[in-house]
DOKOL-843320 format. One record per residue: residue number from 1; residue in three letters; x, y, z of N, C-alpha, C in turn. Coordinates in nm, 3 decimals. Example, Ala and Ser with C-alpha at 12.3 -4.5 7.8 and 13.67 -1.06 7.14 Angstrom:
2
+-----+--------+---------+---------+---------+---------+---------+---------+---------+---------+---------+
! num ! residu !    n.xx !    n.yy !    n.zz !   ca.xx !   ca.yy !   ca.zz !    c.xx !    c.yy !    c.zz !
+-----+--------+---------+---------+---------+---------+---------+---------+---------+---------+---------+
!   1 !    ALA !   1.319 !  -0.569 !   0.780 !   1.230 !  -0.450 !   0.780 !   1.320 !  -0.330 !   0.780 !
!   2 !    SER !   1.285 !  -0.225 !   0.708 !   1.367 !  -0.106 !   0.714 !   1.290 !   0.003 !   0.787 !
+-----+--------+---------+---------+---------+---------+---------+---------+---------+---------+---------+
% end
This chain:
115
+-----+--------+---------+---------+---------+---------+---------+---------+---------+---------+---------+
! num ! residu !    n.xx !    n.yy !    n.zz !   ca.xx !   ca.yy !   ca.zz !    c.xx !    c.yy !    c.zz !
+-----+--------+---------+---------+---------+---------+---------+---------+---------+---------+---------+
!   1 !    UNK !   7.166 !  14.684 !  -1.711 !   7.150 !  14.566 !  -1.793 !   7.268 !  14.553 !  -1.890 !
!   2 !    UNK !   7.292 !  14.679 !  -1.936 !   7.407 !  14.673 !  -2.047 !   7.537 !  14.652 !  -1.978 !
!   3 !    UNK !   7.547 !  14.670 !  -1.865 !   7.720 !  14.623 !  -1.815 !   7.688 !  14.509 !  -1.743 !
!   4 !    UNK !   7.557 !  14.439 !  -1.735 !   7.570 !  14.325 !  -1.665 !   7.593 !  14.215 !  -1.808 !
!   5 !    UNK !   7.552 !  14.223 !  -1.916 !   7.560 !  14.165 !  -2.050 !   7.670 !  14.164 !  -2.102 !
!   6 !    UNK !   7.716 !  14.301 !  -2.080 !   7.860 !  14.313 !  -2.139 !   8.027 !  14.238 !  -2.008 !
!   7 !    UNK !   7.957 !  14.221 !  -1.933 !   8.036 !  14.159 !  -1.820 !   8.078 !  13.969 !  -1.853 !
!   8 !    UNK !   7.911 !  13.946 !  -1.851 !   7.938 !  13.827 !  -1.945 !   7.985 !  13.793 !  -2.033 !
!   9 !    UNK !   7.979 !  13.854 !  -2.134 !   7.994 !  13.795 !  -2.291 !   8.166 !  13.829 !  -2.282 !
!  10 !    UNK !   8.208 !  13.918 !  -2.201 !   8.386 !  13.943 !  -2.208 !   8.450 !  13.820 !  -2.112 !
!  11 !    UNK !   8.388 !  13.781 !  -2.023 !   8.426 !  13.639 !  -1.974 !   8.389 !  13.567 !  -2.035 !
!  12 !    UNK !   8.331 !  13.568 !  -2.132 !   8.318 !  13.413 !  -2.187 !   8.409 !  13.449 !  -2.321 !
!  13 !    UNK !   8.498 !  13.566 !  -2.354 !   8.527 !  13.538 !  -2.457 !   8.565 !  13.688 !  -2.569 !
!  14 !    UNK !   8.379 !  13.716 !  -2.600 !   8.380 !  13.775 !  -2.658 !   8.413 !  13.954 !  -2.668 !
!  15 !    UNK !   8.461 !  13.987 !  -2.748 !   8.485 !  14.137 !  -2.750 !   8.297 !  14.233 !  -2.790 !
!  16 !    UNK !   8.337 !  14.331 !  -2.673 !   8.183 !  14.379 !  -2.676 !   8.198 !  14.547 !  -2.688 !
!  17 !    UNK !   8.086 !  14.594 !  -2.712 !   8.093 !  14.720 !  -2.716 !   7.920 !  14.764 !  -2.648 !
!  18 !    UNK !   7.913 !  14.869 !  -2.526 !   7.811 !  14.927 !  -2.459 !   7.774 !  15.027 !  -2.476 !
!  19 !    UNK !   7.655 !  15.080 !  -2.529 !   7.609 !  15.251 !  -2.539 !   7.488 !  15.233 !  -2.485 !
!  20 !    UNK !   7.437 !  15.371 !  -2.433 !   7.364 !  15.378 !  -2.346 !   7.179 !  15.412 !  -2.410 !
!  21 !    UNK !   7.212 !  15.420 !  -2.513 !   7.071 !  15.436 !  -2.555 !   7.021 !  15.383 !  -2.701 !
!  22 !    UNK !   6.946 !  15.383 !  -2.764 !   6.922 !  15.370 !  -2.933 !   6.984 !  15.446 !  -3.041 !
!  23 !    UNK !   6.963 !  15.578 !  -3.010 !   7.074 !  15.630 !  -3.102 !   7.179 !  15.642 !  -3.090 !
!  24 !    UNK !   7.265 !  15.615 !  -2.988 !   7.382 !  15.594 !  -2.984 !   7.426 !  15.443 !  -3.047 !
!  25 !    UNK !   7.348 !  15.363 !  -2.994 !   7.378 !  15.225 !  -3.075 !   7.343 !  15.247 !  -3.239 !
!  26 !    UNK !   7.246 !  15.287 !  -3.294 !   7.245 !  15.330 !  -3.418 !   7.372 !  15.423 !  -3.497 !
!  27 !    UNK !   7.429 !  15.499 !  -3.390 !   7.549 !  15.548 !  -3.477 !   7.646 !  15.506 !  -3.454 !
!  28 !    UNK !   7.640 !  15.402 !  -3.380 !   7.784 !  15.322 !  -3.353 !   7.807 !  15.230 !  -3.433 !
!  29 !    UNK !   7.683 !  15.139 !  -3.481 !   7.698 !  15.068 !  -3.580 !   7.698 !  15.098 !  -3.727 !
!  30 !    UNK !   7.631 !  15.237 !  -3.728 !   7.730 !  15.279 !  -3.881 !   7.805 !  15.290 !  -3.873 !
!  31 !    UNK !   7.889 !  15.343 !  -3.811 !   8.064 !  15.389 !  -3.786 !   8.103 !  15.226 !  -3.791 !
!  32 !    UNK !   8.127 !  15.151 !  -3.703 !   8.184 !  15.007 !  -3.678 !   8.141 !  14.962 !  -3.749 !
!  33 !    UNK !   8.217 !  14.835 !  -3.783 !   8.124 !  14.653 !  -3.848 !   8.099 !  14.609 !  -3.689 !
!  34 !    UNK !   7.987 !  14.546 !  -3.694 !   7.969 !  14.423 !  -3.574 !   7.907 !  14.326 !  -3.619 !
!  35 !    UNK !   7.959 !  14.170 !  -3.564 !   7.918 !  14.057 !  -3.549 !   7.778 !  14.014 !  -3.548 !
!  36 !    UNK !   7.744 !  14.086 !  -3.446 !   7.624 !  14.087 !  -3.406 !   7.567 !  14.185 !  -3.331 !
!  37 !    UNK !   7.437 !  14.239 !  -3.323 !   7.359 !  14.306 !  -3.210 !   7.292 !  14.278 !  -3.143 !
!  38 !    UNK !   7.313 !  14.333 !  -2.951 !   7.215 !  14.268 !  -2.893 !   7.114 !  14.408 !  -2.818 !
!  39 !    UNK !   7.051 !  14.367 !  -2.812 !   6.938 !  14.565 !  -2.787 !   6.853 !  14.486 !  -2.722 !
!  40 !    UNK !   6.802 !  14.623 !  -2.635 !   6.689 !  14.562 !  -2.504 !   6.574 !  14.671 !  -2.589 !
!  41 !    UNK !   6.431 !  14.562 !  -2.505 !   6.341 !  14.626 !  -2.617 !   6.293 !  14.795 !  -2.582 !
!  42 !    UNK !   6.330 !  14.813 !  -2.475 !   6.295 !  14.923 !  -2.399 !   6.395 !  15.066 !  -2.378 !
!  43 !    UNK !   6.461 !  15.061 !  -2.493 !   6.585 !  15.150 !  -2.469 !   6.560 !  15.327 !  -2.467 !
!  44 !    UNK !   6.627 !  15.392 !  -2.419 !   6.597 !  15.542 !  -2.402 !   6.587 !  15.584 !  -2.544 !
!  45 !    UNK !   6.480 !  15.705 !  -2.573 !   6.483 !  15.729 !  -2.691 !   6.456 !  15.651 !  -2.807 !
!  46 !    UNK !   6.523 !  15.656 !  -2.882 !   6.485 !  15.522 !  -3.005 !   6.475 !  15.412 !  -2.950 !
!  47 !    UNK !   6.385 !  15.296 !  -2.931 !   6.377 !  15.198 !  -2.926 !   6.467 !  15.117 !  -2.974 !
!  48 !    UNK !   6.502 !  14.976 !  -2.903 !   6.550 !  14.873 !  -2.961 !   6.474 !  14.815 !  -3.127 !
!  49 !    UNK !   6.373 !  14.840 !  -3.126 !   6.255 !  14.759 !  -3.268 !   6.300 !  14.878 !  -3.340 !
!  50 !    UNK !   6.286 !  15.019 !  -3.277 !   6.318 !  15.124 !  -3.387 !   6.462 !  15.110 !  -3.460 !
!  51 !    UNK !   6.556 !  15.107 !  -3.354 !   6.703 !  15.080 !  -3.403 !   6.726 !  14.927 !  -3.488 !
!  52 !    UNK !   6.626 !  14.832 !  -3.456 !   6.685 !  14.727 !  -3.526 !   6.610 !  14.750 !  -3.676 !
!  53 !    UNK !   6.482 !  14.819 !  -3.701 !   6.437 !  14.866 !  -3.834 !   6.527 !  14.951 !  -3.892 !
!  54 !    UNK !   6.587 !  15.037 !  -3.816 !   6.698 !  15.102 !  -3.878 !   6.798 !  15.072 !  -3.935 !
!  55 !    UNK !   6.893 !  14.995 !  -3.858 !   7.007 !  14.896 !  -3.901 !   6.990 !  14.809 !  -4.021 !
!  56 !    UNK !   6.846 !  14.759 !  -4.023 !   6.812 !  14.655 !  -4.139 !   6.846 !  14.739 !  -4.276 !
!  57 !    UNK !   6.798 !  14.895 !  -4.331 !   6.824 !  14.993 !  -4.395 !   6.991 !  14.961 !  -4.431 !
!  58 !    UNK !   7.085 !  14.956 !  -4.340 !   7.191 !  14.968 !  -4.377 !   7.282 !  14.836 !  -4.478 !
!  59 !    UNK !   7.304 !  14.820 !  -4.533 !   7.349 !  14.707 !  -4.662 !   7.454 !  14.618 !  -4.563 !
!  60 !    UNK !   7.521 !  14.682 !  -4.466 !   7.631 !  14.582 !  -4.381 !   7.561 !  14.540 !  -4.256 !
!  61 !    UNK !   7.404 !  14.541 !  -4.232 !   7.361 !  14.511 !  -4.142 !   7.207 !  14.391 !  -4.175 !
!  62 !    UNK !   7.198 !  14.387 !  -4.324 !   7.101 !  14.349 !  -4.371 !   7.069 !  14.183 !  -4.307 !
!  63 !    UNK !   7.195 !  14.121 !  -4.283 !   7.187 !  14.008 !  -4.217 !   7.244 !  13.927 !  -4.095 !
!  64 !    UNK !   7.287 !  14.051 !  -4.013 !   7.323 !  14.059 !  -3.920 !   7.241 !  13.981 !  -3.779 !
!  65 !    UNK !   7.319 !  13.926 !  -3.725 !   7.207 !  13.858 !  -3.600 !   7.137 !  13.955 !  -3.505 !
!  66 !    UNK !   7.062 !  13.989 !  -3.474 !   6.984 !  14.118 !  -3.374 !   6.976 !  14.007 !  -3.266 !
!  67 !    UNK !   6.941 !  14.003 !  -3.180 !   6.931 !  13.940 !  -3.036 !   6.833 !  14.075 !  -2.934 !
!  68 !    UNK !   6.709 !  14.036 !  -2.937 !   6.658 !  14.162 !  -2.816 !   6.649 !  14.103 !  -2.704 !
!  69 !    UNK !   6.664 !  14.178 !  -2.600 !   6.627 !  14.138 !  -2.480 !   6.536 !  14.205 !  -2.440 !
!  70 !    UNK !   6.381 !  14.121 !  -2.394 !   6.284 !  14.229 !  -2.333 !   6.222 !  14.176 !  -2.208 !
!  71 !    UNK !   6.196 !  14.240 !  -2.128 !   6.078 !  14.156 !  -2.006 !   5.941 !  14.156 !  -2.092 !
!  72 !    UNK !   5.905 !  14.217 !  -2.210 !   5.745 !  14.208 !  -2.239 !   5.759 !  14.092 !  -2.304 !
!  73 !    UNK !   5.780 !  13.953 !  -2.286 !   5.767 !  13.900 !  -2.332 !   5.601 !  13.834 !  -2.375 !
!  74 !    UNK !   5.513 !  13.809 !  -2.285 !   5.390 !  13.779 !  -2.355 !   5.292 !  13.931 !  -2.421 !
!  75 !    UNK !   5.376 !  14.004 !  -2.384 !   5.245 !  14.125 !  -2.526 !   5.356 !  14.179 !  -2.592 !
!  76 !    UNK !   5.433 !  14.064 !  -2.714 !   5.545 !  14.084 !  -2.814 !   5.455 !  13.996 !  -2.894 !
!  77 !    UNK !   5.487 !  14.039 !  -3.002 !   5.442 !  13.869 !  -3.131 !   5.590 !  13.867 !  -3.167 !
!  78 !    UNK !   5.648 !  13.745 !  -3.196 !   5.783 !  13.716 !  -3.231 !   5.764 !  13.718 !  -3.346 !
!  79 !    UNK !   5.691 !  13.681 !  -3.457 !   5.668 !  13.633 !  -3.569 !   5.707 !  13.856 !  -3.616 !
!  80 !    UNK !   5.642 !  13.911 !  -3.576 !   5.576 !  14.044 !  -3.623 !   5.722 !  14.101 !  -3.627 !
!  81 !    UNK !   5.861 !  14.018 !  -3.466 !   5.938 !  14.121 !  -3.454 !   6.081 !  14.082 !  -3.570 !
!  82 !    UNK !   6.053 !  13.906 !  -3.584 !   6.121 !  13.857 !  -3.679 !   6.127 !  13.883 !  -3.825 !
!  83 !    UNK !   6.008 !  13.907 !  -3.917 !   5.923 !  13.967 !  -4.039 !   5.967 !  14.088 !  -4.052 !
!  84 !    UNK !   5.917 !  14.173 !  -3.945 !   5.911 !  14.304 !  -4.017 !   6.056 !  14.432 !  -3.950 !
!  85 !    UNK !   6.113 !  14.388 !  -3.813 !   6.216 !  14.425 !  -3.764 !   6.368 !  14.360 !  -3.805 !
!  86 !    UNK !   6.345 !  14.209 !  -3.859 !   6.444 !  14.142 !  -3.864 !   6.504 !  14.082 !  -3.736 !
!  87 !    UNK !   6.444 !  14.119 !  -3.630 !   6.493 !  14.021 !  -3.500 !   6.533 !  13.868 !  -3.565 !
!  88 !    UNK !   6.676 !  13.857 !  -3.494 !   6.697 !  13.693 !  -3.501 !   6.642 !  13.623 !  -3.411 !
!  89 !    UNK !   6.664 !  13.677 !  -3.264 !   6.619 !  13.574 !  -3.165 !   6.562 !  13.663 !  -3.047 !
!  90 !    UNK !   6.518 !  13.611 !  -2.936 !   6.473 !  13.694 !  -2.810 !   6.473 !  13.653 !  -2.674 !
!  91 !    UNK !   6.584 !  13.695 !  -2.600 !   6.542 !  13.691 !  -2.504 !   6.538 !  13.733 !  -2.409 !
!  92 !    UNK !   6.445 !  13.658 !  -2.314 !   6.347 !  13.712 !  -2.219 !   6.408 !  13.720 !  -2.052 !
!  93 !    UNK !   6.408 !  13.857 !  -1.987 !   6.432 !  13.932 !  -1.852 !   6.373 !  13.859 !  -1.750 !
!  94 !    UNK !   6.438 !  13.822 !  -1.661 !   6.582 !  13.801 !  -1.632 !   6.623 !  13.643 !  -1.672 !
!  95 !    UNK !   6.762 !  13.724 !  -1.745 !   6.839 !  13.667 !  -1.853 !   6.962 !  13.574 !  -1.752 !
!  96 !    UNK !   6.939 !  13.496 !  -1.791 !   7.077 !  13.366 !  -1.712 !   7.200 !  13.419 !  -1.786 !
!  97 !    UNK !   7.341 !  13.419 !  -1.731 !   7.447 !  13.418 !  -1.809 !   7.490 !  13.323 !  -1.863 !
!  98 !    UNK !   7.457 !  13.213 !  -1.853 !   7.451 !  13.091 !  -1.921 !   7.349 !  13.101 !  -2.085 !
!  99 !    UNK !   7.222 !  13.126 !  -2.018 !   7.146 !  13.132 !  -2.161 !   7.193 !  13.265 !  -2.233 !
! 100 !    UNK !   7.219 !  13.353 !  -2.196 !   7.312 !  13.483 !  -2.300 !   7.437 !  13.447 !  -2.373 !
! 101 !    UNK !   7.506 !  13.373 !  -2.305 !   7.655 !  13.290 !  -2.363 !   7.569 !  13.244 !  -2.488 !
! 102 !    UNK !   7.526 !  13.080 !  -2.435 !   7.468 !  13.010 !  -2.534 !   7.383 !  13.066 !  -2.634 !
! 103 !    UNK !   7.324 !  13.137 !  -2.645 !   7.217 !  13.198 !  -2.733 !   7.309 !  13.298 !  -2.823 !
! 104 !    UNK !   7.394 !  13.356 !  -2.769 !   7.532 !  13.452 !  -2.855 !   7.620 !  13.343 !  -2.931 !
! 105 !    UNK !   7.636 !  13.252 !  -2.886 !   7.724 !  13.169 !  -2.973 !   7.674 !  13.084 !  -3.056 !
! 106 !    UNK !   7.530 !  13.043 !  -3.055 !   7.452 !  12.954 !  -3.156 !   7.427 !  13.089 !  -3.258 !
! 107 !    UNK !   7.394 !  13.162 !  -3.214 !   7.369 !  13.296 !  -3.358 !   7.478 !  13.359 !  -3.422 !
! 108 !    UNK !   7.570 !  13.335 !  -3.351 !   7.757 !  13.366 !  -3.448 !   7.757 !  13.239 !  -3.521 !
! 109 !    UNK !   7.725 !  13.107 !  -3.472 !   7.802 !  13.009 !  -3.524 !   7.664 !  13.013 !  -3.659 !
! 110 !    UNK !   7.582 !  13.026 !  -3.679 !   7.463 !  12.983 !  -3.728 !   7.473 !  13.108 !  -3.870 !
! 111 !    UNK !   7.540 !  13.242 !  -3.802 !   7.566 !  13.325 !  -3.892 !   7.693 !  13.313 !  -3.990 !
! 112 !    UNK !   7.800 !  13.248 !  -3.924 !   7.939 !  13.168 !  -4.003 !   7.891 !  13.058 !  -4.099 !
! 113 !    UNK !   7.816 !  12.982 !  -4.035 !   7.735 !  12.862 !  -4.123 !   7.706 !  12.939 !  -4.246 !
! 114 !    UNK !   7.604 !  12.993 !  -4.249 !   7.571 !  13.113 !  -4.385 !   7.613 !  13.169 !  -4.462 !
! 115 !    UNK !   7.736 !  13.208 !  -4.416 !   7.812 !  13.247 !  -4.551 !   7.874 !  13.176 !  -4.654 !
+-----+--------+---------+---------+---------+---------+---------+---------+---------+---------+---------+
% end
């Protein structure tokens, strides 16, 4: 999933970075700044919800766009993952490269808006 995501988003543009599990994405983004994060909800080890509660903790991540990707989409509450995880947006397996483009670039542009 992660090199089919990361395949996209570098043709369309954007500069990406791939790790293979939750805590690796958790210590990658302390080390780095990023734009944005995108995490699947099902990741080895720490969870995607665990890692994005985590990241929220960090002061350079407090408003950062999260993007999950999950197949559970009907036994998720969005409201629960937006509130209390900070999820920005979600979406749902199997993912169009079209709707991953578009959905990555309305949450950069929406996050530029904001400042």
């Amino acid at each position: 999933m992660a090199n089919l995501l990361q395949f996209n988003l570098k043709r369309a543009g954007f500069d990406t970075v791939a790790v293979s599990n939750g805590a690796s994405g958790l210590e990658t983004a302390s080390e780095r700044g990023f734009d944005m994060i995108i995490t699947d909800h099902q990741l080895p080890g720490l969870s995607g919800i665990e890692m994005c509660k985590a990241l929220r903790q960090l002061p350079q991540y407090t408003a950062t766009p999260v993007l999950l990707c999950t197949a559970k989409g009907l036994e998720l509450q969005l409201s629960t993952l937006q509130e209390e995880y900070g999820v920005t947006d979600t979406l749902f397996k199997p993912v169009s490269p079209r709707q991953l483009v578009s959905a990555v670039g309305d949450l950069l542009s929406s996050a530029i808006a904001s400042c």
